[in-house]
N, C-alpha and C positions, 0 to 999 in steps of 0.2 A: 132346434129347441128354442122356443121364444123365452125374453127375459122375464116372463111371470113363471115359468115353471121351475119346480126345483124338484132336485134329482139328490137322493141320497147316495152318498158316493163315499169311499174308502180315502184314507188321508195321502195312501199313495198315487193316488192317480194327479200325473202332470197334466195339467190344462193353463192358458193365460186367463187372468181374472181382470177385470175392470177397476177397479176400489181397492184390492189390496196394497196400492203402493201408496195413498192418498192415506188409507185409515192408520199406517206404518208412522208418513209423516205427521201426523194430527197426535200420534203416539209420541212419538219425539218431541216434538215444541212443546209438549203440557210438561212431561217430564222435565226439563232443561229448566224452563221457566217455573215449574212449580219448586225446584230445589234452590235458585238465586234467587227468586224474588222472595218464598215464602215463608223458604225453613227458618231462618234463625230468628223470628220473629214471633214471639210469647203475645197476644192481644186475650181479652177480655171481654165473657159476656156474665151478663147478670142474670142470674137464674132466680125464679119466685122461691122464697123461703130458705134461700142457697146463700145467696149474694153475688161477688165476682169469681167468677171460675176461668182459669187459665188456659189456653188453646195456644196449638201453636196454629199461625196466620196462614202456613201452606195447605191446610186441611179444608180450608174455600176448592181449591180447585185439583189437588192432588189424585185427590179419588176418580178423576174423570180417567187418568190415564190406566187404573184400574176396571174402569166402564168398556174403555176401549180395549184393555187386554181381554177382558171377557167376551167382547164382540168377536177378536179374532181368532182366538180358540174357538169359540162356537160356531163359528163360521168357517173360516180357515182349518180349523184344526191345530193340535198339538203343533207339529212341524213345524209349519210357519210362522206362529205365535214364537216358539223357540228364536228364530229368525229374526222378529221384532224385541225381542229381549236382548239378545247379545246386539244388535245392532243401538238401540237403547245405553246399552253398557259402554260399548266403542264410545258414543256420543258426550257420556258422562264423567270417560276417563280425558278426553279429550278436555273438553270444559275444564273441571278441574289443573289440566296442566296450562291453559291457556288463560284462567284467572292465576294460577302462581307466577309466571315469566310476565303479565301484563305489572302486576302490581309488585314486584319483586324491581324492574325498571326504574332505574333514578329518574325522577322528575324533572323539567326543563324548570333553569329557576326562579322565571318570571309565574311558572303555574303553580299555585296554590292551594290546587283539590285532593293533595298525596292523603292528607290526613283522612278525609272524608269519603275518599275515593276507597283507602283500608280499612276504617269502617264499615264501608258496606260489602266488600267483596273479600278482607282479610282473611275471614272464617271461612270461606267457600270451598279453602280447601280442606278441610276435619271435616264439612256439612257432606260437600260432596263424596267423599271417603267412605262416611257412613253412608251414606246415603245409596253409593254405589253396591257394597257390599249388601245391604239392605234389601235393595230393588230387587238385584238378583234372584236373591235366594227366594224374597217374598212372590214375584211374577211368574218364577217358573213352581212355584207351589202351588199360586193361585191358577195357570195356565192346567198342571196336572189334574188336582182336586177337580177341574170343572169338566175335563175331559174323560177322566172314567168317571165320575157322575150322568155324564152323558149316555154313556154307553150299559149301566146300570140302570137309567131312567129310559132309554132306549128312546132317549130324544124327548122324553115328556116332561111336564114341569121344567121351565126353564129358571123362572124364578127360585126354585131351587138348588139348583148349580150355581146361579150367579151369586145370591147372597152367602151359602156355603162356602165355595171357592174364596168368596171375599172374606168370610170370620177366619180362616185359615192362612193362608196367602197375607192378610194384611195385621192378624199377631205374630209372623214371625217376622216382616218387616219394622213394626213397631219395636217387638223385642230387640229388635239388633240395631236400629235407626239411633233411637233416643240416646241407649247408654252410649252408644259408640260416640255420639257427635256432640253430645250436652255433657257427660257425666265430666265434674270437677270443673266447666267450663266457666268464668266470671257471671254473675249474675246466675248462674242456676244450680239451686241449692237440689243434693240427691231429693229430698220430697219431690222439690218443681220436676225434676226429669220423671219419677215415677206416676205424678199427676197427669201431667201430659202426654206421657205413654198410653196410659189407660181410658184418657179422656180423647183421646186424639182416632185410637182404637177404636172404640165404641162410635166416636161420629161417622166414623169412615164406614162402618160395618150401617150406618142409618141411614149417609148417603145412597150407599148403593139400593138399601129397601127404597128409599124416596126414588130414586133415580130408574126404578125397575121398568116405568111403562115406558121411559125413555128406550133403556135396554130393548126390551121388546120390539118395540117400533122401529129403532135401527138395524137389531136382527131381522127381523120380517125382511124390509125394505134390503139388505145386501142377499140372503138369500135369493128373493125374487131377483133381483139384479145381478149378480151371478150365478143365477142357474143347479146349486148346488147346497148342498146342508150334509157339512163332511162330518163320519163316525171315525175316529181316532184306533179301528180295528187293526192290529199287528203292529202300532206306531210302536218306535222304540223310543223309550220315555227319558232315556239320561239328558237331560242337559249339554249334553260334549257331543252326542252323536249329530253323523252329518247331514246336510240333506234340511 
């Protein structure tokens, strides 16, 4: 079989894939990087007739690792996306213990960056907390939602599943993100949490329409290139099962 053809195939069939370990770690670094650099940071834009509206700053880049879990459910299947989530998970509880013992560490007393250094990483761990419980529960929502949409859709309208799976998958991360990791936090009053829940929400649910021909274009392109566009037929869908 050459790499332009694709073959619709069942989520149980073992085969080695080209890309799937590559679009796993592309899944990882957005994730890791989009929770320390972006979460705890409130930035600003100015809307016509609005004025300043409040955003959290990880909502630039966050939504990709959402683009990418849709890619590999869609491609890969249920299963393996499963695979990339707890793997995702491992990486986040890790993180989180390895900002606590880094910054937890007395300082040498000639170095001077403790204050600056807990500033920026202090919180990482309530961010990551939430964040981790968050991810979870939203990725394997949004991994399901887009895979019996699939199989309902019978593979058509892709755009469909993607932005679906994304309004779904990404309000119940939102719901559990914000309060868990801002509510009562210094500087964020319950309104700011509720504002930026819903506004944060809604960008992410616009990225992904903005983001569709991208979507598209990389589904085509891993299809062709591995040979296959799997239906999620008999998967078993808990989150804990193996495989």
């Amino acid at each position: 079989m050459s790499g332009d053809e694709v073959r619709a195939t069942t989520a149980g069939e073992v085969r080695a894939f080209r890309h799937y370990d590559r679009v796993m770690a592309a899944f990882v670094a957005i994730l890791l990087l989009s929770n320390v650099i972006g979460a705890g940071k409130v930035a600003r834009v100015a809307l016509p007739g609005i004025g300043d509206w409040p955003f959290g700053a990880g909502i630039l880049f966050f939504p990709i690792s959402y683009v990418i879990g849709d890619v590999l459910t869609e491609v890969y299947g249920y299963a393996r996306a499963r695979r990339v989530v707890w793997t995702g998970f491992a990486a986040l509880l890790f993180m989180a213990f390895m900002s606590w013992v880094v910054v937890a560490l007395p300082p040498a007393p000639d170095w001077g960056n403790q204050a600056a250094y807990e500033a920026v990483f202090g919180q990482v761990g309530r961010i990551v907390a939430a964040s981790t419980v968050a991810f979870w529960a939203g990725e394997f929502v949004n991994a399901y939602v887009l895979a019996r949409m699939k199989l309902l859709t019978r593979g058509r309208w892709l755009w469909t599943r993607t932005i679906g799976s994304t309004v779904a998958g990404q309000a119940v991360d939102s719901l559990l993100f914000y309060p868990l990791a801002f509510w009562g936090a210094e500087g964020w009053t319950h309104a700011l949490v509720l504002q930026v829940l819903v506004t944060n929400w809604a960008l992410k649910v616009a990225w992904e329409a903005l983001l569709t021909p991208v979507t598209y274009a990389v589904v085509g392109w891993l299809k062709r290139a591995e040979g296959v566009d799997v239906f999620d037929e008999g998967t078993d869908f808990s989150p804990f099962a193996r495989g």
